[in-house]
C-alpha positions in Angstrom: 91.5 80.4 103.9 94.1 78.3 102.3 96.8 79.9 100.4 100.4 79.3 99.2 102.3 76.3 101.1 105.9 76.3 102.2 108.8 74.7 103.8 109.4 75.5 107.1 112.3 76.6 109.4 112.0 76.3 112.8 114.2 77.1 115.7 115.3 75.4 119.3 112.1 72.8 119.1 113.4 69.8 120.8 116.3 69.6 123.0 119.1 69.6 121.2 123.0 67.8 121.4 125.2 69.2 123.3 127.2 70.3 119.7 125.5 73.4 119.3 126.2 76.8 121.6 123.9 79.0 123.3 124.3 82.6 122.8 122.9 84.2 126.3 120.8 87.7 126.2 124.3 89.9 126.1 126.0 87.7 123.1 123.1 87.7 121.3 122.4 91.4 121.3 126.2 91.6 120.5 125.8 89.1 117.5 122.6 92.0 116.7 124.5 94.9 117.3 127.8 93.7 114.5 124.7 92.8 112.1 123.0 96.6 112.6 126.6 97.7 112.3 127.3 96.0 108.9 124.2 97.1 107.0 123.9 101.1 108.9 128.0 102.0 108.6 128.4 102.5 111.8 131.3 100.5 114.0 130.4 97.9 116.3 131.0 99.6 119.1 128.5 102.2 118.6 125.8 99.7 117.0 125.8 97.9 120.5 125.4 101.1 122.6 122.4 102.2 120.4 120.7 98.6 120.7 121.4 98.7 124.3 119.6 101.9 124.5 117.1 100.7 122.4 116.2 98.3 124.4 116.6 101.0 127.9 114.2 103.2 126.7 111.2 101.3 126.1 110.3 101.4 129.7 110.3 105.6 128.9 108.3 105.5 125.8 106.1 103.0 127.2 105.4 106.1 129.6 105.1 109.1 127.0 102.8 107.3 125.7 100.1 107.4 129.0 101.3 111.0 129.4 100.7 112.2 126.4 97.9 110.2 125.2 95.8 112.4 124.5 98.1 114.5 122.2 100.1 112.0 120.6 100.9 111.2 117.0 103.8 109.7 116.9 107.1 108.0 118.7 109.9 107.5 116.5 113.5 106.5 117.1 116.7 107.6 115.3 119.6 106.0 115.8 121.8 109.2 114.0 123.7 111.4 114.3 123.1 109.6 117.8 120.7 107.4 119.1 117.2 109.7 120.8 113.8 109.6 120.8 111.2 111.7 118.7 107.9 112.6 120.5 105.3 114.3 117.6 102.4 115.9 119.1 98.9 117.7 118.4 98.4 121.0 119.1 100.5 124.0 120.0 101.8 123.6 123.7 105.7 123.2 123.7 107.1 120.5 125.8 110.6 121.4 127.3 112.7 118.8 126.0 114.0 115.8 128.1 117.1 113.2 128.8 117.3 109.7 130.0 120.0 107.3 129.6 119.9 104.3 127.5 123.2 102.0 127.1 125.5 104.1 129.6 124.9 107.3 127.3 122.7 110.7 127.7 119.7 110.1 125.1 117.9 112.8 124.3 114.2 113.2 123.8 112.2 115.6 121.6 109.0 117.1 121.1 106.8 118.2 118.2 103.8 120.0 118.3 101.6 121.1 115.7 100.6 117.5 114.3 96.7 117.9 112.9 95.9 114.0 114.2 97.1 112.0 116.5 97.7 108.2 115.9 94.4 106.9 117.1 92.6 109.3 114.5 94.8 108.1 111.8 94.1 104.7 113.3 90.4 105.3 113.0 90.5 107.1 109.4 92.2 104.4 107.8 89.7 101.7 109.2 87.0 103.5 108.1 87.8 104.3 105.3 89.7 101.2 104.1 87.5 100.7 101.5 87.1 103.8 100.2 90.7 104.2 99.3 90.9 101.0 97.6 89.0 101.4 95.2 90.3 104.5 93.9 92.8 102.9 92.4 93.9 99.7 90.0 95.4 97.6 93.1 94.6 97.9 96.9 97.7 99.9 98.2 99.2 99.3 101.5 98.1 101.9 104.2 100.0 102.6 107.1 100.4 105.5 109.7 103.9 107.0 109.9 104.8 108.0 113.2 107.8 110.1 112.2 105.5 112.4 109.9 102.1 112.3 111.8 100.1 110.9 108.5 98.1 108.2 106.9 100.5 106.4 104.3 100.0 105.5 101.3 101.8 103.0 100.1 101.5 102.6 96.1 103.1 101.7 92.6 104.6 104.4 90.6 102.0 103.2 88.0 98.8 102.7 90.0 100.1 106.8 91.1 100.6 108.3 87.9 97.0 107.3 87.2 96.9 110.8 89.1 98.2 114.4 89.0 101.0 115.1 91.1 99.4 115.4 94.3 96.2 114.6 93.2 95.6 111.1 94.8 97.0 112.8 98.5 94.6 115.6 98.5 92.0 113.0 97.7 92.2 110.7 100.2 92.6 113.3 102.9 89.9 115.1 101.6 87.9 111.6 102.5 89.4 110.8 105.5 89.9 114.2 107.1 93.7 112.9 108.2 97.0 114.1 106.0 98.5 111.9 104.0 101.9 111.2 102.4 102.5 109.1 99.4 104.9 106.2 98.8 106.3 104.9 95.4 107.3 101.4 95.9 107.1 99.2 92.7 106.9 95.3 92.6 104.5 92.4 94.0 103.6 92.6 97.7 102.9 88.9 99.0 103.4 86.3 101.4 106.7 84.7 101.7 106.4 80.8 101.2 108.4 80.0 98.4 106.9 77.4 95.4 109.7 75.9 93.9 110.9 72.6 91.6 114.0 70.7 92.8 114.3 73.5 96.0 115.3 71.6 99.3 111.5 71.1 100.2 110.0 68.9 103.3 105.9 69.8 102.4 104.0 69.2 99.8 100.1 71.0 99.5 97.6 69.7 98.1 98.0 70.8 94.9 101.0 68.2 94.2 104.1 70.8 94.3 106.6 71.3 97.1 106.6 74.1 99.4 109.0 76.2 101.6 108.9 78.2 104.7 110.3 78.7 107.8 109.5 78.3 111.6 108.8 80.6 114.0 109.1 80.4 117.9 107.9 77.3 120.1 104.9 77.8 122.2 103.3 76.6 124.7 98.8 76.8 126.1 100.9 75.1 129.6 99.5 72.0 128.9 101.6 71.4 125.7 104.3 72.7 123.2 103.9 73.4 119.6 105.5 75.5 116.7 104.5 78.0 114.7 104.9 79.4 111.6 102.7 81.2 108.8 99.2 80.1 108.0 99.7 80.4 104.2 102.2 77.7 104.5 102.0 73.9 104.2 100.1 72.1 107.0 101.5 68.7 106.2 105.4 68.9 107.4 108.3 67.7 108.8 111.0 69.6 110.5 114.4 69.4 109.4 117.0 69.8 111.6 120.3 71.1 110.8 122.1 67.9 110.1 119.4 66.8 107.8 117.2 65.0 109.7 113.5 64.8 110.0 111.0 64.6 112.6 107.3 64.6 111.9 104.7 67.5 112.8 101.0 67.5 113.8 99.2 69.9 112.4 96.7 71.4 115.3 95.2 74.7 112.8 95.6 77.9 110.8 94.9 81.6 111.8 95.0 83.4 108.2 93.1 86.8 108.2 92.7 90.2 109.3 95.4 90.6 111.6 96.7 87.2 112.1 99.1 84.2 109.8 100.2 81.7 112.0 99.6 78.5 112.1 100.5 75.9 114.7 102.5 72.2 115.0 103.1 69.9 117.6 105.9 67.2 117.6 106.7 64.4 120.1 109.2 65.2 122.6 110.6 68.0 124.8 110.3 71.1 122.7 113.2 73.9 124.0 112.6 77.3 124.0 115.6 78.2 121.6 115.8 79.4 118.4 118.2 79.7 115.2 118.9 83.0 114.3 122.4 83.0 112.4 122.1 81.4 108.8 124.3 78.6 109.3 122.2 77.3 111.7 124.8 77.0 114.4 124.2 78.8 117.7 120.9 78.5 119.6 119.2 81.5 121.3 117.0 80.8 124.6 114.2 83.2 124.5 114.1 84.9 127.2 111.6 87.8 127.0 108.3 88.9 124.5 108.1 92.3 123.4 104.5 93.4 122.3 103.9 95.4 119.7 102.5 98.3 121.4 105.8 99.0 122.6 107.3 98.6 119.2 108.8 102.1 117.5 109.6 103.4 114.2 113.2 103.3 113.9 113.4 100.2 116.2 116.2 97.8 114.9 114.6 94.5 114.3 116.3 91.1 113.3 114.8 88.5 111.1 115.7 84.6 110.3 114.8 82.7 106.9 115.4 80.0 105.4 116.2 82.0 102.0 118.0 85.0 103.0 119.6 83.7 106.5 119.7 86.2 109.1 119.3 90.2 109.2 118.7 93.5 110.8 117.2 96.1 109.4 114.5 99.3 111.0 111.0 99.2 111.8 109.2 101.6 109.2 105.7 101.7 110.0 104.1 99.8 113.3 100.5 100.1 112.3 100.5 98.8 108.6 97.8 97.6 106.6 99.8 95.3 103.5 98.7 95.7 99.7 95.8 93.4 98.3 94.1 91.1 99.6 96.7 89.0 101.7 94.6 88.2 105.3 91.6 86.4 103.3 90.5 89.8 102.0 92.2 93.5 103.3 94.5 93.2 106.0 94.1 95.3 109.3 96.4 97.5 110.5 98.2 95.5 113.0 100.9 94.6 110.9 104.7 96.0 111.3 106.4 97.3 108.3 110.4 96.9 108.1 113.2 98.4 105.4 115.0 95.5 103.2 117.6 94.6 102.0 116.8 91.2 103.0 113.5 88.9 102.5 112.6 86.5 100.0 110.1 83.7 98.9 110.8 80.9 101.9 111.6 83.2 104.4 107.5 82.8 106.0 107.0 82.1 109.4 110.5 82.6 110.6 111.4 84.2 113.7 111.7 88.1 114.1 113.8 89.2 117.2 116.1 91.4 119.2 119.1 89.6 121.1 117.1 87.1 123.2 113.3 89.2 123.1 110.9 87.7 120.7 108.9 90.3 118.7 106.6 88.3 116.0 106.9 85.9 113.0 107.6 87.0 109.3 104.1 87.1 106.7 105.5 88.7 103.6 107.3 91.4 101.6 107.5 94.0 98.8 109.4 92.2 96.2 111.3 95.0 93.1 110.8 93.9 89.3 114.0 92.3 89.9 113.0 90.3 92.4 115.2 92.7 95.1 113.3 93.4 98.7 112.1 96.4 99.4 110.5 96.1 102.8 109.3 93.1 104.8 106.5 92.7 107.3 105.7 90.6 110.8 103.1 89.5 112.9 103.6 90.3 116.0 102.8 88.1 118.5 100.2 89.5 120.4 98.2 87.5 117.8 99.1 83.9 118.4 96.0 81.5 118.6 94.4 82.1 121.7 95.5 80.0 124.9 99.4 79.8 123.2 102.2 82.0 124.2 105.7 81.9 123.2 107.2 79.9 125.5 110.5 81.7 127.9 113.4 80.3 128.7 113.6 80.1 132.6 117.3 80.7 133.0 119.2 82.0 130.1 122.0 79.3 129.7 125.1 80.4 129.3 127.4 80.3 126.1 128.5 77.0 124.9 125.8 75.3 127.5 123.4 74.9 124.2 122.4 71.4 123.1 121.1 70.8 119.3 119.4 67.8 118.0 116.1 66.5 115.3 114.3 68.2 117.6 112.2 71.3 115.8 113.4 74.5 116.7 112.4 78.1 115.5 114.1 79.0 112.6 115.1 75.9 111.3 112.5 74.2 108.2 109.7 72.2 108.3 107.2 71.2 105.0 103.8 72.5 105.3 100.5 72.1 103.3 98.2 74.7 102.6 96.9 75.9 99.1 97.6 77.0 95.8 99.4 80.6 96.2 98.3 82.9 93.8 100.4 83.4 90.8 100.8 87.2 92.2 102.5 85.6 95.3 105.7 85.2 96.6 
């Protein structure tokens, strides 16, 4: 299904001149960890030994998981007063609490009991009752489950809320679904993120005349050839621009646009390099050298974002199994979508790359946007749900800094022009 069009960003696509630098795994987590620091108050020092254990303790959650599948609600991270992890549980069995070590430090970890679902039920309340709770009010809200809390989240307008008695609209939807629920007041537009813009720096133009602008994702690869991906609401017709301003032509191969999935996918001639852009300037390369799936994504999780509007960022995973407001995936969206805190998103910003040091985790979709036209929370595809056969493609050796090469060539997070339909005035 066609929707709004957009100028694309893409990073690393070709190989590039030996001008630009190539931050390795360690420097780019670095570069990560003095962003995180910035935006949470915290010095830089202890920003990179929380990301750093961020990253250690995946391998442990990954494993709570199995052991406690049958109980579990939730895993959450928290990065004060010190970085640990927060196990919730069903039931009423304590679990001792544990330790591992994550970035050279103790972390501790912590159990809950007493949730009354765990996250597959929630998983299985909201899908089945999707419907239901969208028409109970004015505008499909966004539905999520909170790990932290052990609910279904509702995520709603102050004025689609007050339609309701205090309370009211909770009690009724878990009186449907048989699963808690907790309410969120978040008031603005939810929608995609290509931008629709006269006299912007544009390079696509749909088929409805106007210009368009997103921005590119990772380059992939089916091991028989290398392509580019962005968002499938975005132009299909583009050209990538690379930093100095010049362009290169794209093939447009097809668009994935619903339920779980917006991507769509480019191919250019040449070498593509798997390297992306993620400072705004555009200056430094990042080989990517690992994929991190969403199943081992956690609330709390410091996630980093290029686009082509807002530049780079890091802000915290909020909810890992989200649902997004109206009818953005051709009609409801599934709840395979990951929900992250502003500050910073903005029309344009589609299809760009969403990372951790040199680990790509998905590519941006859309956002909450305030009255005044502020973010309040963005949210990725992850990319478990590329096109099938493609893959992001790794970076056998992780070069080393100042080894990085730039050039025309297409690379993720830099722009490209896209054609795809007429957003809806409700848009982005």
């Amino acid at each position: 299904m066609r929707r709004g069009g957009g100028l694309l960003a893409f990073v690393g696509f070709w190989a590039a001149a030996p001008a630009t630098a190539q931050l390795g795994p360690a420097e780019a987590l670095a570069q990560d960890a003095a962003e995180f620091a910035r935006v949470a108050g915290v010095t830089p020092e202890q920003a990179a030994t929380q990301l750093r254990a961020q990253v250690d303790t995946r391998a442990v959650t990954d494993a709570l998981r199995i052991e406690f599948r049958d109980r579990l609600a939730g895993i959450s991270v928290r990065h004060r007063p010190g970085f640990g992890v927060d196990v919730l549980l069903t039931g009423d069995a304590p679990v001792a609490p544990r330790w591992t070590v994550g970035g050279g430090v103790p972390v501790p970890i912590t159990f809950r009991t007493g949730a009354p679902a765990t996250r597959e039920q929630l998983l299985a309340a909201l899908t089945r009752h999707q419907a239901a709770i969208r028409a109970l009010l004015p505008r499909p809200p966004g539905l999520g489950v909170d790990a932290r809390t052990g609910t279904l989240a509702l995520v709603v307008s102050t004025a689609d809320a007050a339609s309701y008695a205090p309370g009211a609209l909770e009690a009724e939807v878990a009186a449907l679904t048989g699963v808690p629920v907790s309410l969120r007041l978040v008031d603005g537009i939810v929608s995609d993120s290509g931008a629709v813009e006269g006299g912007a720096r544009v390079l696509g133009v749909g088929e409805d005349g106007r210009r368009y602008l997103c921005t590119a994702g990772f380059v992939v690869t089916d091991d028989a050839r290398d392509g580019l991906v962005t968002a499938a609401h975005c132009a299909d017709q583009a050209d990538y621009v690379a930093p100095d301003g010049s362009r290169l032509p794209l093939s447009f191969v097809g668009q994935w646009g619903w339920s779980h999935q917006d991507v769509q996918l480019h191919l250019a001639d040449g070498a593509l390099s798997p390297a992306f852009y993620a400072d705004t300037a555009k200056t430094t390369l990042r080989p990517v050298t690992d994929v991190q799936p969403r199943a081992a994504t956690r609330a709390g999780d410091v996630v980093c974002h290029r686009g082509e509007r807002t530049g780079y960022s890091c802000a915290q995973v909020e909810l890992v199994d989200f649902a997004p407001a109206g009818d953005l995936c051709g009609g409801p969206c599934a709840p395979t979508w990951v929900s992250v805190a502003g500050p910073s998103c903005r029309a344009g910003d589609s299809g760009g790359p969403v990372f951790l040091g040199t680990t790509a985790l998905g590519i941006m979709k859309g956002g909450s946007y305030r009255p005044d036209k502020s973010c309040a929370f963005w949210f990725y595809m992850s990319t478990d749900y590329l096109p099938e056969g493609w893959r992001v493609r790794k970076a056998p050796i992780p070069p080393l800094q100042g080894e990085g090469d730039r050039s025309a060539q297409p690379s993720g997070g830099g722009v490209f022009p896209s054609r795809e339909g007429v957003t809806p005035p409700s848009r982005g």
